[in-house]
N, C-alpha and C positions, 0 to 999 in steps of 0.2 A: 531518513533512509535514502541513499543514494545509489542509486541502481541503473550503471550504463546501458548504453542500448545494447553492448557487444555482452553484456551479464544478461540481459532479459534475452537475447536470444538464445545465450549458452542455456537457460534453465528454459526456456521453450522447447528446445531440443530434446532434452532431458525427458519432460512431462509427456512429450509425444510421444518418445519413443516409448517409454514404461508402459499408456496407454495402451497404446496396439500389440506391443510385446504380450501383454497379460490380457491384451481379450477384452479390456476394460469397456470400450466404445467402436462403434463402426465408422469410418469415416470411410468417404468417397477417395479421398486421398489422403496421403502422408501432410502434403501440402497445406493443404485447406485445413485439416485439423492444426498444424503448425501454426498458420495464420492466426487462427481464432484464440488458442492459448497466449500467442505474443500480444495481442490487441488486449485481451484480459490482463495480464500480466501489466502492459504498456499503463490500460486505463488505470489499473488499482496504484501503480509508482504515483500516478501524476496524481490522484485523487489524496494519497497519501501524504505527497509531499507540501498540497493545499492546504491540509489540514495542518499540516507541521509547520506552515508560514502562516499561521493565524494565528496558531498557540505561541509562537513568537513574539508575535506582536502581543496578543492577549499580556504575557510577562512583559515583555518591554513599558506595557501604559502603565503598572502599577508606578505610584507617585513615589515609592518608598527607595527604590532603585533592587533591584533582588541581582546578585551576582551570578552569572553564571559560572553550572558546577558546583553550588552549595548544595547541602542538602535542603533546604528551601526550596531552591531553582529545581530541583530534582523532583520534590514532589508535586510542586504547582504545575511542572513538567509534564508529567505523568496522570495529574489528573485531567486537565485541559484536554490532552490527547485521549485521552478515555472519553472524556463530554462530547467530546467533538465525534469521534468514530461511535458512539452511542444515536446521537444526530442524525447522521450523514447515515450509518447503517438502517433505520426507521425509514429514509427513502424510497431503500430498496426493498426491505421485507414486509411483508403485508400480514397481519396479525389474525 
């Protein structure tokens, strides 16, 4: 997933304004709420894009050589990326 700074700001923009438009949240300012959803926004890109450079790698070590864009590569793809935000999400939620 590949997500400019100039895209995560356009869709910070976005969330803020919706927020306060509908009453959703109080913030002290436009500002500071804008802040705090780019920074969220920012840290989930970068955490995601971790995970997407290990499940890379993960495929790449297999000995057998898997093509990318098979349907192979697709699903070993797909689950990797599932293990991995299965992982990484347990960090953050507490049971």
């Amino acid at each position: 997933m590949k997500f400019s700074a100039d895209r995560q700001s356009y869709i910070s923009h976005k969330l803020t304004d919706l927020l306060l438009n509908k009453s959703l949240v109080k913030s002290p300012s436009k500002e500071i709420l804008f802040e705090h959803i780019k920074g969220s926004i920012s840290f989930f890109v970068q955490e995601w894009e971790e995970m997407e450079q290990k499940v890379l790698k993960k495929i790449q070590s297999i000995k057998r050589g898997i093509r990318p864009g098979s349907s192979e590569w697709d699903i070993l793809y797909n689950r990797f990326l599932e293990e991995s935000f299965r992982k990484k999400s347990r960090l953050f939620v507490k049971k």
